[in-house]
C-alpha positions, -999 to 999 in steps of 0.1 A, spaced: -765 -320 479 -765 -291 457 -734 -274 451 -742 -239 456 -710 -227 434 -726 -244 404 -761 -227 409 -742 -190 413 -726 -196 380 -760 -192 366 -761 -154 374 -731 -148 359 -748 -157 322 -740 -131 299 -771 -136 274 -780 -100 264 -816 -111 258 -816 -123 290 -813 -92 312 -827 -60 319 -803 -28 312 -793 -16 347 -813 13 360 -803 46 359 -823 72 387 -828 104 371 -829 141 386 -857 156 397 -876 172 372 -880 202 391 -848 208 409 -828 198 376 -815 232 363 -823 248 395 -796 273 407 -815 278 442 -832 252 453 -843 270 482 -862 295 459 -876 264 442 -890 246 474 -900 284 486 -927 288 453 -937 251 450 -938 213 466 -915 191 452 -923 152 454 -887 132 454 -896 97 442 -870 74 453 -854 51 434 -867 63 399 -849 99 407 -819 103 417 -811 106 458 -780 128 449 -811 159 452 -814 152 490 -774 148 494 -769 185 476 -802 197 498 -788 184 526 -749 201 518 -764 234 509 -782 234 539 -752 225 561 -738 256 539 -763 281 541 -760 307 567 -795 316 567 -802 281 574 -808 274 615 -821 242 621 -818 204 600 -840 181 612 -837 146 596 -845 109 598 -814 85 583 -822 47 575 -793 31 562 -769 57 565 -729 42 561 -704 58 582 -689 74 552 -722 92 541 -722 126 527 -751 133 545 -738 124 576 -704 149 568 -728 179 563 -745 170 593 -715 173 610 -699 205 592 -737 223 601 -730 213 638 -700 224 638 -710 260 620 -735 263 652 -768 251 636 -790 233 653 -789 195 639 -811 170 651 -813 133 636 -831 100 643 -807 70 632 -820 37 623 -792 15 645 -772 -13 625 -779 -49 644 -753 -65 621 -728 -33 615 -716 -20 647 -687 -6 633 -715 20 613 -727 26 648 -695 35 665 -689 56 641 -722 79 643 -717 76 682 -681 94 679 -691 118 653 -720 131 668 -704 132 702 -676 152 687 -704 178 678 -736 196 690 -762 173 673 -796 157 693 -795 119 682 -818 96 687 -815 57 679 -839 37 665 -841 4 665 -862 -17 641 -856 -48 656 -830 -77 653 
C-alpha cells in the first residue's frame, strides 16, 4: 500500500530550483491604457489570449457594458462561471436596467449549488438562458 499522505508531502518541497515562478496573466496590450474600450474595439480587432492576458479585460467589458446606456443587447457564452462571478452580477444589473441579456451556461454536474444559484438569479430578471450540458 502506498500512503498517499507521504507521496503529497512531496509537493510541498520548497527547493527554489525546483519550481517555476507562478504565472502572472498580463493586460491586453491594446486595451491597457484604454479609457474607452468601446472606441478601441470600434477602430480595431482585438484578440484576448487567455491565460497569458489577463481575463479581468472581459470582466470590465462585460461591467461597462452592463453600464453603458447606449448599450442594448449582451450576448454571451459562460463555462465555468461560480455563482459569485462578476460577470454574472453585471449580467444581472444589465437585465435589470432593461437590456436585452441572453446567455448560454455550461451546467455544473458536480456543483448544483452553482446551478441553483444561476436558476434564481436569472429568474429574478429578464435574461434568455440556455443550459448546456457537456456531459457527466
Amino acid at each position: 500500500m502506498l500512503n498517499l499522505g507521504d507521496l503529497m508531502s512531496i509537493t510541498r518541497y520548497e527547493a527554489r530550483g525546483l519550481r517555476e515562478e507562478p504565472f502572472a496573466a498580463h493586460p491586453a496590450p491594446a486595451l491597457r491604457d484604454a479609457d474607452d474600450i468601446f472606441a478601441v474595439l470600434r477602430d480595431t480587432d482585438v484578440l484576448l489570449h487567455h491565460p497569458y492576458e489577463s481575463f479581468d479585460t472581459v470582466v470590465d467589458l462585460i461591467a461597462r457594458a452592463a453600464d453603458d446606456p447606449d448599450v442594448l443587447a449582451i450576448k454571451q457564452t459562460l463555462y465555468r462561471a461560480g455563482g459569485d462571478s462578476p460577470i454574472v452580477k453585471a449580467l444581472a444589473r444589465a437585465a435589470e436596467s432593461g437590456k436585452q441579456v441572453t446567455a448560454i451556461v455550461e451546467l455544473k454536474a458536480r456543483r448544483v449549488d452553482i446551478n441553483i444559484v444561476w436558476r434564481a438569479c436569472c429568474s429574478s430578471m429578464r435574461a434568455h438562458v440556455f443550459y448546456l450540458s457537456l456531459g457527466p
